[in-house]
ZAMARGU-4260 file (C-alpha; in steps of 0.2 Angstrom, whole numbers, plus 5000, padded with zeros to 4 digits):
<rodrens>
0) 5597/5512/5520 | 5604/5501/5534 | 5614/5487/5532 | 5603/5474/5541 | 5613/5460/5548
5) 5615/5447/5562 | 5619/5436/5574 | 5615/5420/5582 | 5613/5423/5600 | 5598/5417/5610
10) 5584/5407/5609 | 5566/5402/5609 | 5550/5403/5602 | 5531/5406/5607 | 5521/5410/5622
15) 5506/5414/5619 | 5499/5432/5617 | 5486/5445/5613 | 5481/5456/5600 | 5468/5448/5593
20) 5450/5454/5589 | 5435/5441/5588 | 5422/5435/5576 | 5415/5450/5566 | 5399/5444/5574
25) 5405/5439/5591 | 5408/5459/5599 | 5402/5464/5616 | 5390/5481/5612 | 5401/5489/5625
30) 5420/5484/5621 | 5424/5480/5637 | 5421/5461/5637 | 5435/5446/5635 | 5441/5439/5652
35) 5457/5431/5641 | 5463/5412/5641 | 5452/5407/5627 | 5461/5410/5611 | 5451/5419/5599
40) 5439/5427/5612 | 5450/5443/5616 | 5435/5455/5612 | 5431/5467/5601 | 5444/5483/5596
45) 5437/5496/5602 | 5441/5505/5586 | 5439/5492/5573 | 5429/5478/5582 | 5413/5477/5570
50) 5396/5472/5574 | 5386/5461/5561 | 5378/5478/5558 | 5395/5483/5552 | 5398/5496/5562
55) 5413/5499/5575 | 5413/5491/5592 | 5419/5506/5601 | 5425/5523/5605 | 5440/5520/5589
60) 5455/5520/5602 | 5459/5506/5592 | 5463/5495/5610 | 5457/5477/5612 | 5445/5474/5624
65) 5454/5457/5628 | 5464/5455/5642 | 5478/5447/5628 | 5479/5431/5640 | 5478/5420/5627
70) 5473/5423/5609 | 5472/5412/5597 | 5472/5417/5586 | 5517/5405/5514 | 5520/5408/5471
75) 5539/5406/5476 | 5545/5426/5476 | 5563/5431/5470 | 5570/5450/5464 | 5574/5462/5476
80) 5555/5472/5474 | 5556/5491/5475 | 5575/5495/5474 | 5579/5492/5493 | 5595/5482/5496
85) 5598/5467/5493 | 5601/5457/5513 | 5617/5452/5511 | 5622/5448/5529 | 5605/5441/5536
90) 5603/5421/5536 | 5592/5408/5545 | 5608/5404/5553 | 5612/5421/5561 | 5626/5420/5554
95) 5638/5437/5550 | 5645/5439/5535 | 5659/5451/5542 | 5651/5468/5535 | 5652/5475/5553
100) 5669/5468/5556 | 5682/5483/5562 | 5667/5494/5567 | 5667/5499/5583 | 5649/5497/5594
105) 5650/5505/5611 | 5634/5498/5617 | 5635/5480/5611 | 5623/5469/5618 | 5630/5452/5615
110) 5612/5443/5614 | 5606/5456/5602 | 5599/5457/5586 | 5611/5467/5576 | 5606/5479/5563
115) 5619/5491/5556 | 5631/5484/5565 | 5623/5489/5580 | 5619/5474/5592 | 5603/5479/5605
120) 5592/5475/5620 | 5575/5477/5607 | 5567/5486/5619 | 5549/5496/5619 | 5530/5490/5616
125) 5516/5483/5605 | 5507/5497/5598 | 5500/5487/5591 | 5486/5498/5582 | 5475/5512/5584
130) 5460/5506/5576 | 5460/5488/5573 | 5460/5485/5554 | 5460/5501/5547 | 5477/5510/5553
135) 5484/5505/5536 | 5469/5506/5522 | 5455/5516/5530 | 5439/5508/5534 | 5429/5520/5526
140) 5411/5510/5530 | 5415/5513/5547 | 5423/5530/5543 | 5439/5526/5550 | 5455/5533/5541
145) 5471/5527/5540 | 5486/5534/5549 | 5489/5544/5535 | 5472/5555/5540 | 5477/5556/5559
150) 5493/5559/5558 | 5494/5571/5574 | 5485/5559/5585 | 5497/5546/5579 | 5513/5556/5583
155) 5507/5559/5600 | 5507/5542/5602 | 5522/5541/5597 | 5533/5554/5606 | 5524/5548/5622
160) 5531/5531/5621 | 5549/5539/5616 | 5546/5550/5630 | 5546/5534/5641 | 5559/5526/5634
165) 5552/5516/5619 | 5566/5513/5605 | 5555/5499/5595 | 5536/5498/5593 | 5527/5482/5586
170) 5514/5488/5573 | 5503/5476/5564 | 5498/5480/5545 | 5484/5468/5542 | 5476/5458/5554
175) 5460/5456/5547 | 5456/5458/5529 | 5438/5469/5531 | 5446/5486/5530 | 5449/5495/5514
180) 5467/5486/5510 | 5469/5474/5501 | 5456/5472/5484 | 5451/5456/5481 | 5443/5446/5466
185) 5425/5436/5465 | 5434/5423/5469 | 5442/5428/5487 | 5459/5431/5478 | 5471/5447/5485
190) 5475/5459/5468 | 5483/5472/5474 | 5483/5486/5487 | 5469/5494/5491 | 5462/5512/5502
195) 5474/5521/5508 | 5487/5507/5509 | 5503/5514/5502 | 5501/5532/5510 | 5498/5523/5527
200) 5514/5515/5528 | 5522/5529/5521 | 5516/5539/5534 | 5521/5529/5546 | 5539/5529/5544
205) 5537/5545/5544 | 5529/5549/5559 | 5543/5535/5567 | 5557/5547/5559 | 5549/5562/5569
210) 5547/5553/5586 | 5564/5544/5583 | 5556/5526/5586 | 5559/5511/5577 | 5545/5499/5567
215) 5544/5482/5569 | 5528/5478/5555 | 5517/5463/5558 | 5511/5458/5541 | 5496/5446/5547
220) 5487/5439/5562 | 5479/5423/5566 | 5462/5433/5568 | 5465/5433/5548 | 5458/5414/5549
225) 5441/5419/5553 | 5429/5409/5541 | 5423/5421/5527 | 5407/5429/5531 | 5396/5443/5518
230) 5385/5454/5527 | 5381/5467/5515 | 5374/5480/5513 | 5376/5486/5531 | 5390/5475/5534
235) 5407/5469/5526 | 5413/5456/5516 | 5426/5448/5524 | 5441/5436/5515 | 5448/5421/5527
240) 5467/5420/5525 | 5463/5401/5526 | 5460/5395/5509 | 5471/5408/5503 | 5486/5401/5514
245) 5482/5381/5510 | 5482/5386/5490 | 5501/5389/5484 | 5495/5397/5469 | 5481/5408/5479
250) 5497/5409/5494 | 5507/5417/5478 | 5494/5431/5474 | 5497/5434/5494 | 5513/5435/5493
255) 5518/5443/5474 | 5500/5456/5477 | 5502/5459/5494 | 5518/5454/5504 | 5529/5461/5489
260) 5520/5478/5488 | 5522/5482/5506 | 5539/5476/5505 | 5543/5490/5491 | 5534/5503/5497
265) 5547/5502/5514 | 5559/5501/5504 | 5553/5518/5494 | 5553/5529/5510 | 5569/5541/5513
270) 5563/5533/5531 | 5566/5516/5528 | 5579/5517/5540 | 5566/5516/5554 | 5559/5499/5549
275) 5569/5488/5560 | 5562/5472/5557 | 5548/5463/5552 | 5534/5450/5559 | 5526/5441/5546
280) 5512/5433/5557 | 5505/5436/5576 | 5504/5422/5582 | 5497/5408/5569 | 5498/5393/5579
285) 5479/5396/5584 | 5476/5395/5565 | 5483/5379/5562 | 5480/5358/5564 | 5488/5345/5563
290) 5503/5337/5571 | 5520/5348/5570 | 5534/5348/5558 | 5547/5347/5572 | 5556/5344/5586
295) 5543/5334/5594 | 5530/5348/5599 | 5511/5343/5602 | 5499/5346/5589 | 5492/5362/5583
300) 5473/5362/5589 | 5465/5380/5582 | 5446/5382/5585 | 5439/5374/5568 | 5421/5383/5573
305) 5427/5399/5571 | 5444/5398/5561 | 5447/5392/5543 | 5464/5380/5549 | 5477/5376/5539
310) 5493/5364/5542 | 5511/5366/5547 | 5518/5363/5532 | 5506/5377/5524 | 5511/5390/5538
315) 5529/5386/5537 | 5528/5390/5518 | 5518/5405/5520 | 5534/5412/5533 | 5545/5405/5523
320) 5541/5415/5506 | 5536/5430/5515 | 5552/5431/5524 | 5561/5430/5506 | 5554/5443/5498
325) 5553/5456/5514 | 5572/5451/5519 | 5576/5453/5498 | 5566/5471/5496 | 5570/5479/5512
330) 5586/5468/5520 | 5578/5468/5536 | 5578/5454/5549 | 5561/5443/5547 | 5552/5433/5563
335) 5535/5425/5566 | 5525/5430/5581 | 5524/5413/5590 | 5510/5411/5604 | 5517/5397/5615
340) 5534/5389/5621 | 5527/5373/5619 | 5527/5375/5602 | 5545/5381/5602 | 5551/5372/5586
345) 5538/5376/5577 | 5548/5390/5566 | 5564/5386/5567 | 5566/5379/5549 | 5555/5395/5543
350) 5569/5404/5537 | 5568/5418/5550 | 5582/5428/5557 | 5576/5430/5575 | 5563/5422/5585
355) 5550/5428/5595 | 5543/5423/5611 | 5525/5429/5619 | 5523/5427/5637 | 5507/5427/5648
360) 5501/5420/5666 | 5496/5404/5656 | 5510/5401/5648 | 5522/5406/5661 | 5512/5394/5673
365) 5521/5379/5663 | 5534/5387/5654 | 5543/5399/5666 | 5549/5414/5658 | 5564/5414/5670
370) 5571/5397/5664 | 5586/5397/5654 | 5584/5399/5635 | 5594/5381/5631 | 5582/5371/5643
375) 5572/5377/5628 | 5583/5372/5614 | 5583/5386/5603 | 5599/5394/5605 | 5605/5394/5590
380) 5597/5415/5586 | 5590/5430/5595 | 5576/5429/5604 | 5564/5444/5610 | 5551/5442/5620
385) 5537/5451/5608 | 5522/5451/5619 | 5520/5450/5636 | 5507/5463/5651 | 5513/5479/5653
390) 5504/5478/5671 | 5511/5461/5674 | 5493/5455/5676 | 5492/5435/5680 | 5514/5435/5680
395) 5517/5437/5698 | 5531/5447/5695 | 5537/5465/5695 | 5540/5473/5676 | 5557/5479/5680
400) 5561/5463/5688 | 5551/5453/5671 | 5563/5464/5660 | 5578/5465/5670 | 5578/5444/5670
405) 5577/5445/5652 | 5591/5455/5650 | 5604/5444/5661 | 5595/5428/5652 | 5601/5437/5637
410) 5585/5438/5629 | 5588/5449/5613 | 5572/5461/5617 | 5557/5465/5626 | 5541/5471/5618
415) 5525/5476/5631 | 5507/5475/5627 | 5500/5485/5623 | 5497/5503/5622 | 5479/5502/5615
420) 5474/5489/5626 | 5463/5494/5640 | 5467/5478/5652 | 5485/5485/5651 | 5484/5504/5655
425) 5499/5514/5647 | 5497/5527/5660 | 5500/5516/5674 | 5515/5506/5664 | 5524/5522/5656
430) 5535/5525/5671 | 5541/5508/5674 | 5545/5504/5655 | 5556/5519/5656 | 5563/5517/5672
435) 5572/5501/5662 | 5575/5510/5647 | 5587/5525/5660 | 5595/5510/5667 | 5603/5502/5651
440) 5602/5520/5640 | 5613/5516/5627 | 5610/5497/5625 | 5592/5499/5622 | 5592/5511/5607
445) 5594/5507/5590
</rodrens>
């Protein structure tokens, strides 16, 4: 397996983003609504958006109906899980433990995150699912299989965006806990693994090894917050992260029933290699309340009506214990999917390796993509831009001129939205994403 190592270099933190479903019962019949700007309102997934009927919201393409402009959407772990390595270069602080010193790297790119001591421009897109909720489990009321029953649909995916130049693609495990994933007890407490969870993710990396991508994994999303609801028969019963997250013993189960067995069953794949990182939560400041831990950033204000909210302290601790057990299974880096600048301090004491920025027309209206990383004071690690329009929509910008500022700001990546999501066509971004990736060839690949 990879050593996983590095180094500070760059900075930031939040900007908010997309990838986010609505309320189970909040779907437009025809998947197409969601104008964006209003967190938690991106629409339903046209392949896992559900109706309170329980059936899908769309054609199961899996893309958001959202324009991504805006949605809103911690047991104290030790051991090193399934028999990965144990991280032994890759602290909070970026600092290098001199594994990598003496090796020669060719294509350094100084701002980089460095992962066998190879330091890159993280470039490539969001994927970020195919169907919402049920790539990695199933959804078997909604006859929905994981990737590991649609494998060749998902490697198509795949070696089209390594066609275009895509080295890294952003994949989220569980956004929502109504697929077939995780089993739960009477109570509304994770116990294990559930569907076709283990198979999934194996698959995964497998298919990443045949397509020669890399994986970024994001464990959770805000859109996890949505109050419970139980709508059986026809329906689903569906847990709220919420109460799981404010409860450190429940936030144990989370992390010793879930986060450790994903963790170990990465570190079980003879393609491990191709997990590059990991992103424990898209976006969770549109989950939270409450006044912040740091820095002087405004309060948290999440949408009470339609999210179960939890507090800084109890987010911080649920990256926090996350980060240890992925970081101590698999050795790999560990972020959190910020959503806004303003927010930028918000997870600088989380115990993550790099941070991640998201970045929309709203944000970039008052936070300007294109102003220097240390006018946001978080220059002390890498920083990749994890979200932002493949089309540009609402940015005023060109993509290769959004990218190519980036890379002289010495961002550490850049990650598009998204390939599922309608409002940001692939098939009109594919050529400009790897028009970049032929002008810096060898600093853009892991």
């Amino acid at each position: 397996m990879r050593n996983w190592l590095f180094l500070a270099g760059v900075l930031q933190l939040s900007a908010a983003g997309s990838g986010c479903v609505s309320d189970l019962n909040d779907v437009d019949p025809d998947g197409l609504d969601g104008a964006g700007g209003d967190p938690g309102d991106s629409g339903a997934a046209s392949g896992g958006g559900a109706s309170g009927s329980g059936t899908p919201a769309g054609t199961g393409t899996g893309g958001p109906a959202g324009t991504g402009g805006g949605t809103t959407g911690s047991g104290t772990p030790a051991g090193t899980g399934g028999g990965g390595p144990t991280a032994t270069s890759s602290s909070a602080s970026g600092g290098d433990s001199g594994a990598c010193a003496g090796v020669e790297d060719t294509c350094r790119f100084e701002a980089g995150v460095e992962i066998d001591c190879r330091r890159r421009f993280m470039y490539g897109v969001n994927y970020a699912w195919r169907d919402f909720g049920a790539d990695f489990g199933g959804q078997t009321r909604w006859s929905q299989v994981g990737i590991s029953g649609k494998k060749s649909q998902v490697l198509a995916d795949l070696r089209d965006m390594r066609a275009h130049g895509v080295d890294v693609v952003r994949w989220w495990i569980y956004p929502r806990f109504y697929g077939d994933q995780i089993t739960f007890d009477g109570q509304g407490n994770p116990t294990g693994l559930g569907g076709t969870s283990v198979q999934d993710i194996l698959a995964a990396l497998e298919l990443a090894e045949q397509a020669e991508v890399n994986v970024m994994f994001t464990l959770f999303s805000f859109d996890g917050f949505h109050k419970t609801t139980h709508n059986p028969p026809n329906g689903l019963s569906v847990w709220s992260m919420g109460p799981i997250v404010a409860d450190a013993g429940r936030r144990a189960r989370l992390i010793e029933n879930v986060v450790r067995p994903i963790a170990q069953t990465v570190a079980s794949s003879p393609h491990r290699h191709r997990m590059l990182a990991w992103d424990v939560i898209n976006e969770p400041e549109w989950a939270m309340t409450g006044p912040s831990l740091h820095g002087g950033d405004p309060p948290f204000e999440g949408d009470a009506s339609k999210f179960d909210l939890v507090t800084h302290a109890q987010m911080e601790a649920l990256a926090k214990e996350s980060a240890a057990v992925l970081r101590g299974a698999t050795g790999a880096p560990v972020s959190v999917g910020g959503a806004a600048i303003k927010w930028g301090q918000a997870w600088t004491r989380a115990d993550v390796d790099f941070y991640q920025v998201h970045m929309y027309g709203w944000v970039n209206e008052w936070f300007p993509y294109n102003k220097p990383l240390a006018e946001y004071n978080l220059t002390d690690k890498p920083v990749v831009m994890g979200e932002f329009p493949s089309n540009m929509a609402g940015m005023n910008v060109s993509y290769d001129r959004f990218v190519s500022d980036l890379y002289e700001l010495r961002y550490a990546g850049a990650l598009s939205w998204s390939i599922t999501d309608r409002d940001f066509p692939w098939s009109s971004a594919k050529s400009a994403v790897k028009a970049f990736a032929d002008k810096h060839p060898c600093e853009t690949r892991y």
